[in-house]
TIVONU-779325 format. One line per 8 residues: for each residue y, x, z of C-alpha. Coordinates in nm, 4 decimals. Example, Ala and Ser with C-alpha at 12.3 -4.5 7.8 and 13.67 -1.06 7.14 Angstrom:
REM residues 2
-0.4500/1.2300/0.7800; -0.1060/1.3670/0.7140
END
This chain:
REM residues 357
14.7962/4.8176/22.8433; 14.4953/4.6497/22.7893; 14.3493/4.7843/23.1060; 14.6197/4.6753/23.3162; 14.5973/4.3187/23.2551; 14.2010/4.3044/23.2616; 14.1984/4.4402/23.6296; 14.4536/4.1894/23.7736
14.2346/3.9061/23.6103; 13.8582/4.0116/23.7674; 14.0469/4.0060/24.1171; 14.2267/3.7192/24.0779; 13.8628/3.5820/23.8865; 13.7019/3.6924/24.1903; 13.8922/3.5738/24.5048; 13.9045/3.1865/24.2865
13.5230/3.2475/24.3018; 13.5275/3.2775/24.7248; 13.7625/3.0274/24.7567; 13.6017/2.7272/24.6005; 13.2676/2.8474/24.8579; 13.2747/2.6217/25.1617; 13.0418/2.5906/25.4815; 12.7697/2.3247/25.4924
12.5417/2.2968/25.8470; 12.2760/2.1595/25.8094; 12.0548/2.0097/26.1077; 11.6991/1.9815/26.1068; 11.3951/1.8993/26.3032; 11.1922/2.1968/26.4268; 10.9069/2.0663/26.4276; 10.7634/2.2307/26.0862
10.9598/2.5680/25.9644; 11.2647/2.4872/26.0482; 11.4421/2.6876/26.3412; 11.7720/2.5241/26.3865; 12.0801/2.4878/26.2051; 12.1285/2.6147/25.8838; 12.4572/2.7198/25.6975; 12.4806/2.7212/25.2943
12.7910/2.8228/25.0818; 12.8416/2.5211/24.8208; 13.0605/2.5807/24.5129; 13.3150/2.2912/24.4856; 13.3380/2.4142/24.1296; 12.9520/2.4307/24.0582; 12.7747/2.2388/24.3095; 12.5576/2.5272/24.3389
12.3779/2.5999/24.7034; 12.3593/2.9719/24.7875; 12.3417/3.2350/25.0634; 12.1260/3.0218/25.3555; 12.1381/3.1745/25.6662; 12.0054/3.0316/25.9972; 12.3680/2.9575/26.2313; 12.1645/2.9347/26.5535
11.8091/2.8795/26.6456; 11.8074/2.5362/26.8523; 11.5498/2.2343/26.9261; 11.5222/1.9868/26.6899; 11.9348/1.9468/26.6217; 11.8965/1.5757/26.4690; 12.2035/1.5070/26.4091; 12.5593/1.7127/26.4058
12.9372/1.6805/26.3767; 13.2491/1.8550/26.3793; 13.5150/1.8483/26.6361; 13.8457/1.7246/26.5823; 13.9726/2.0982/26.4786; 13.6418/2.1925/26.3058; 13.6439/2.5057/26.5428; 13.2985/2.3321/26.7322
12.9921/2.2159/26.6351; 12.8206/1.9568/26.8517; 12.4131/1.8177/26.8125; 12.1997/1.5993/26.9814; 11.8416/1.7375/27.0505; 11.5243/1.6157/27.0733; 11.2810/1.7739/27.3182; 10.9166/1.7691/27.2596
10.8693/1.6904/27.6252; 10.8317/1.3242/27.6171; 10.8832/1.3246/28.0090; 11.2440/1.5266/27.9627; 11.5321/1.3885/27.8515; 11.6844/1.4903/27.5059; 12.0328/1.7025/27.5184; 12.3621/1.7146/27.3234
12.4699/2.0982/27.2476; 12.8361/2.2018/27.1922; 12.9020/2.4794/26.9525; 13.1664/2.7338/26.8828; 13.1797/2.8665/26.5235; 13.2068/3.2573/26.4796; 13.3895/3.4125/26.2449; 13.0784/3.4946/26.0431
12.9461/3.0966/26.0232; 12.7245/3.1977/26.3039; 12.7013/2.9635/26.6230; 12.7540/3.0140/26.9624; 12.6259/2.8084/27.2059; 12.9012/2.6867/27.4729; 12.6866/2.4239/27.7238; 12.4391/2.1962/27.6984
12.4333/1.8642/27.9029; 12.1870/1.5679/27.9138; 12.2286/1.2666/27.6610; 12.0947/1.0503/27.9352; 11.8268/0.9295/27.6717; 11.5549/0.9514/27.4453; 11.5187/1.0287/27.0671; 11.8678/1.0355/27.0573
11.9846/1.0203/26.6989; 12.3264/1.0363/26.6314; 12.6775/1.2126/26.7736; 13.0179/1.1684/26.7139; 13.3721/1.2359/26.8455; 13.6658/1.0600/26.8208; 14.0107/1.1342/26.6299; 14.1884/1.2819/26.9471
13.8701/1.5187/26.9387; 13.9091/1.3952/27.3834; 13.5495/1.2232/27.4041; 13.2191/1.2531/27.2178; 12.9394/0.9393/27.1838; 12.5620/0.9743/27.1787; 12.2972/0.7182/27.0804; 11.9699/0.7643/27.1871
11.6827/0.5259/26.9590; 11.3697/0.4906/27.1862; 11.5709/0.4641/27.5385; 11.8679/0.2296/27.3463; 12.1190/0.4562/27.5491; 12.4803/0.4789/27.4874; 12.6389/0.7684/27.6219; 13.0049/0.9051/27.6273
13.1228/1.2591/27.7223; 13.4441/1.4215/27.7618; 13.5692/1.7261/27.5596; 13.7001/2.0523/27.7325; 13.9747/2.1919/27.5747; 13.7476/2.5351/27.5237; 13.5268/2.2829/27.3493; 13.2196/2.2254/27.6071
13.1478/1.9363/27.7080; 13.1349/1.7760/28.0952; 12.7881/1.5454/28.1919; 12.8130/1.2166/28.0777; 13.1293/1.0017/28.1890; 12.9140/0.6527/28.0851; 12.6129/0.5515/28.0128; 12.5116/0.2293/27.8274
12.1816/0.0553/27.8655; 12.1185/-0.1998/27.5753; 11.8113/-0.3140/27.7040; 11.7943/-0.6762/27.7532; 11.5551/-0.8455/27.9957; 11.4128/-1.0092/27.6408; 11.5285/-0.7180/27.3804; 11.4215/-0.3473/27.3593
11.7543/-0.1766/27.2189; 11.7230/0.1207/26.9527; 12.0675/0.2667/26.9644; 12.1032/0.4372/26.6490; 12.4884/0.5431/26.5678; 12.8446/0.4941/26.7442; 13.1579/0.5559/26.5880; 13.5099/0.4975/26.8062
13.7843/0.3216/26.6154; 14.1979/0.3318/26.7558; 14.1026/0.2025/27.1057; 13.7702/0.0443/27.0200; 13.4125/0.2025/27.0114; 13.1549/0.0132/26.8005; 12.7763/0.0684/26.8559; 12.5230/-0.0301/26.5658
12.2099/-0.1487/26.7987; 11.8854/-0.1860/26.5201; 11.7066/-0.2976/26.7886; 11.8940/-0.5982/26.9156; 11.9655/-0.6496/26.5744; 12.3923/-0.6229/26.6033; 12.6665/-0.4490/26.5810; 12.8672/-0.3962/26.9639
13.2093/-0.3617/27.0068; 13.3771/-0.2154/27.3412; 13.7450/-0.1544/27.4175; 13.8810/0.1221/27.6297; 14.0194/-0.0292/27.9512; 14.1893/0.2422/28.1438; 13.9639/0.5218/28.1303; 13.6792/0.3621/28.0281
13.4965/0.1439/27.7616; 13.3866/-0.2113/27.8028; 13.2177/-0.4331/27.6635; 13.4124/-0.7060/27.4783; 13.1582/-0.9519/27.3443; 12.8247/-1.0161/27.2046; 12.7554/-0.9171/26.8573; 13.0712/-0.8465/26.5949
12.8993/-1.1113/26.4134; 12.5577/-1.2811/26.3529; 12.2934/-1.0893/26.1463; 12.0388/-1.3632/26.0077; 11.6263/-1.2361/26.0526; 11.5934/-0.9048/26.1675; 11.8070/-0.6214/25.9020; 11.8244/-0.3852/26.2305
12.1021/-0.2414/26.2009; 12.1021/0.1430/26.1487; 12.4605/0.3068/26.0128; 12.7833/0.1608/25.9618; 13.1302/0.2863/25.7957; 13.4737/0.1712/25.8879; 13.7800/0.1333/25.6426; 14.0798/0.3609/25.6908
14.3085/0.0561/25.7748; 13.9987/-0.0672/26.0462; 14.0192/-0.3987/25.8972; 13.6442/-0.3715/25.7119; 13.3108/-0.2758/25.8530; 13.0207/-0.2012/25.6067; 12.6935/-0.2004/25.8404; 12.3506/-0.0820/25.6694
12.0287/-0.2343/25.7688; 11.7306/-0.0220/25.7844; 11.4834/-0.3669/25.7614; 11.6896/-0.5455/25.5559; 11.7407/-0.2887/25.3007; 12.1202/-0.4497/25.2772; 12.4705/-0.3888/25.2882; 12.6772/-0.6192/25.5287
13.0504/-0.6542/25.4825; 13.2552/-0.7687/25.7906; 13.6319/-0.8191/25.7906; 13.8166/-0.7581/26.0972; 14.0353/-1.1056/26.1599; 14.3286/-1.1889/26.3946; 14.0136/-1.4337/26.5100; 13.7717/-1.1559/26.5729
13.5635/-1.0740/26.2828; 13.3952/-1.2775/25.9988; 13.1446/-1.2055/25.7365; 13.2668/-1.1649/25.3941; 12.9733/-1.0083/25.2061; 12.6088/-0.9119/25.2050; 12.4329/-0.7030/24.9299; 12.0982/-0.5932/24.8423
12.0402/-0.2004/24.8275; 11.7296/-0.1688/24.6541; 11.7179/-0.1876/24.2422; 11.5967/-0.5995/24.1648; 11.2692/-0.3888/23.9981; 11.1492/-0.2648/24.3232; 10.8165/-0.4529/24.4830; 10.7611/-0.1517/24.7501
10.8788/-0.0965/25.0961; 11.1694/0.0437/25.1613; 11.4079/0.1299/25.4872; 11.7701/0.2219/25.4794; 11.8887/0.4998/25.6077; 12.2691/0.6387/25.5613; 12.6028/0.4823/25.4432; 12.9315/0.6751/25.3586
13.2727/0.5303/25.1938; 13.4635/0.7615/24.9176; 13.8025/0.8946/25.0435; 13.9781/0.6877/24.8138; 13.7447/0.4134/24.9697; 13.6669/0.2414/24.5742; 13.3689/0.3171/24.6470; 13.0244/0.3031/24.8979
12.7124/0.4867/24.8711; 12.3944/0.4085/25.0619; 12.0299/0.5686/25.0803; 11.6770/0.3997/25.0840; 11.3791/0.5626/25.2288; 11.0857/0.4431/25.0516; 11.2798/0.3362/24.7074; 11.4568/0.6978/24.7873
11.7259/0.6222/24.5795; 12.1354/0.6084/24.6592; 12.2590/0.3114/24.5846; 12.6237/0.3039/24.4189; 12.8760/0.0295/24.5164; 13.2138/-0.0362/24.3745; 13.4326/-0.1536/24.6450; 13.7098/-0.4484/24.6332
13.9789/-0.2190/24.8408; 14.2309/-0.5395/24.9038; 13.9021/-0.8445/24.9690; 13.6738/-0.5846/25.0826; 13.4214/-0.6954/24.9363; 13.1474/-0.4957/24.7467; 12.9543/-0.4900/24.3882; 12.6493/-0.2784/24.3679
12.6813/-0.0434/24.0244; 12.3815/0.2561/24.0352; 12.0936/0.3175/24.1669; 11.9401/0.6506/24.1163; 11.6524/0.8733/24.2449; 11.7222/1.0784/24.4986; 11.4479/1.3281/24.3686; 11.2317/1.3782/24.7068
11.1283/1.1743/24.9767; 11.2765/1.0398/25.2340; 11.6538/1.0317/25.2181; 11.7364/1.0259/25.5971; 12.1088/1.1281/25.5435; 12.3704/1.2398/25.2936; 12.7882/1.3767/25.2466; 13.0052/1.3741/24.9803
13.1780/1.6957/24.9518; 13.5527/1.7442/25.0403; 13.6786/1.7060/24.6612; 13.4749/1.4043/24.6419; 13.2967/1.5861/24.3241; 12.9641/1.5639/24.4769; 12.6848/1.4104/24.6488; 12.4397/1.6026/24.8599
12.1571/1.4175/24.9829; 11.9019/1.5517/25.2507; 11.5486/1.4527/25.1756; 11.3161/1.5378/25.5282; 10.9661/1.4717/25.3739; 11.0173/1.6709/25.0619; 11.1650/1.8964/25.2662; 11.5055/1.9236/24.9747
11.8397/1.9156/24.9119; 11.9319/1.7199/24.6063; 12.2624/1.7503/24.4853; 12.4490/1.5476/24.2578; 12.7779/1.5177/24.0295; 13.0227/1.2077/24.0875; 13.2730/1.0675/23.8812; 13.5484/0.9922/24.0665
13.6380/0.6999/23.8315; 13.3391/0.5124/23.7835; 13.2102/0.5825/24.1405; 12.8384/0.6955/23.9283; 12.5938/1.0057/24.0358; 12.4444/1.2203/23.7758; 12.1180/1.4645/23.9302; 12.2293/1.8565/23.8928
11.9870/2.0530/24.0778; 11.7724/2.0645/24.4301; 11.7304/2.3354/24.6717; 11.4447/2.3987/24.8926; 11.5582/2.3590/25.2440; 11.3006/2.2769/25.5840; 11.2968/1.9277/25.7203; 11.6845/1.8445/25.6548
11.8044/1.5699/25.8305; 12.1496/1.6129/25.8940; 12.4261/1.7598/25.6265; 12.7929/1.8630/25.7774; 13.0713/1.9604/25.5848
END
């Protein structure tokens, strides 16, 4: 009898084991050890970090993202060929986690930085840092991806643009320039994207501009400066848009130099979590949901160096954070009332810059 109820119990033990295992890419720069993009198994239970495998051996995949279905991968590469362009990469994912490379096209730019697609999963956006290149790309329905459909200079006769992340939003695609210190907005006009006005709104000195995350409802903008170390809260008016907060991101005990890096909003959007690259820290914000407006609660060490980017896990448990110097993968617990990380455990991964779940 005994026997007959212990049996049931390992299986079922064992199959709640595989199912709380989920995929996590990871992009890198191959310029060290690394050879690509990476794949993990992370325990949504544990937080645990296990069976790395190499998903496809690639140039220098910077940044990557899902598509719409999560059945591609797409990354922007950067050559070591400073007279080439750089290229954006679409992926299909194999049964096994494994990649498969589809096409590659050319992102029309130079230390391009950052991809992603929009909610239709119809069009994908690259920014490229050194040539301040915007480009946009249509999807194929088998997932490749046609040669660039626009292309975006946001080089002024008086400003060198640095391009760093675009993100599109219901009919609007907004482009964080740290170069030209602003945030862009352009509107889709037929079949194409144009450019509505100057800056969103006016960003005193020089924060540049690096990452930016957008409220569910598109009615809040939180843009992170990689000078300024800051946060900068911008609500979206029937006026146009107006700024209705600015924080620090560094701890008030810091005297060093710092540079921002990453910003993400929790799915129940309480909450905003940003990294500094120098302090390398997160830094915790608890987040007004009706003002908007934003109250900075944590700071904590990110325990390497370098924070260039970081997720939150699906459950909203966790916090990974890639650190590219230290050449780690620091992973923290969160509680999902207080919004407040609490350092589990790193993993040894090669020059992570880029974490996908």
């Amino acid at each position: 009898m005994k026997f007959k109820i212990i049996i049931p119990t390992l299986i079922l033990s064992f199959f709640n084991i595989y199912a709380q295992n989920i995929p996590l890419y990871v992009g890198t720069f191959t310029t060290e050890d690394s050879e690509g993009i990476y794949q993990y198994q992370f325990n949504t239970n544990t937080g645990e970090l296990t069976n790395k495998k190499l998903s496809v051996k690639t140039t220098s995949p910077s940044f990557i993202t899902y598509s719409s279905n999560k059945s591609y991968v797409y990354a922007v590469n950067r050559t070591t060929d400073n007279t080439k362009p750089d290229y954006v990469t679409a992926f299909k994912i194999e049964a096994d986690g494994s990649l498969f490379a589809i096409n590659k096209v050319n992102s029309q730019g130079k230390g391009s930085c950052h991809i992603s697609v929009n909610q239709a999963g119809t069009k994908a956006v690259v920014s490229s840092y050194n040539s301040g290149t915007v480009s946009l790309y249509d999807i194929n329905k088998d997932g490749s991806l046609n040669e660039a459909s626009q292309v975006f200079d946001h080089n002024s006769d008086t400003e060198k643009s640095h391009a760093h992340s675009a993100k599109f939003s219901k009919n609007n695609l907004f482009v964080s320039d740290l170069g030209r210190n602003g945030l862009y907005q352009y509107q889709l006009d037929g079949d194409t994207y144009k450019l509505k006005s100057t800056a969103v709104v006016e960003m005193k000195g020089n924060p540049g501009p690096r990452h930016f995350s957008i409220s569910k409802n598109n009615k809040f903008i939180y843009i992170i400066s990689e000078y300024g170390n800051s946060i900068t809260s911008v609500k979206h008016t029937k006026k146009g848009f107006k700024q209705i907060d600015f924080d620090s991101t560094l701890d008030e005990n810091f005297t060093g130099k710092s540079f921002c890096a990453d910003i993400h909003l929790s799915k129940d959007e309480r909450f905003i979590y940003g990294s500094n690259r120098g302090e390398n820290s997160i830094a915790v914000f608890k987040r007004n949901r009706r003002k908007g407006t934003i109250d900075k609660i944590q700071n904590i060490s990110v325990h390497g160096d370098w924070p260039r980017n970081f997720t939150l896990d699906p459950t909203g448990k966790f916090v990974l954070v890639a650190n590219r110097r230290s050449n780690n993968i620091a992973v923290f617990s969160r509680d999902t009332t207080s919004g407040k990380l609490v350092f589990l455990k790193d993993y040894a991964v090669p020059t992570p810059v880029c974490l996908l779940f």
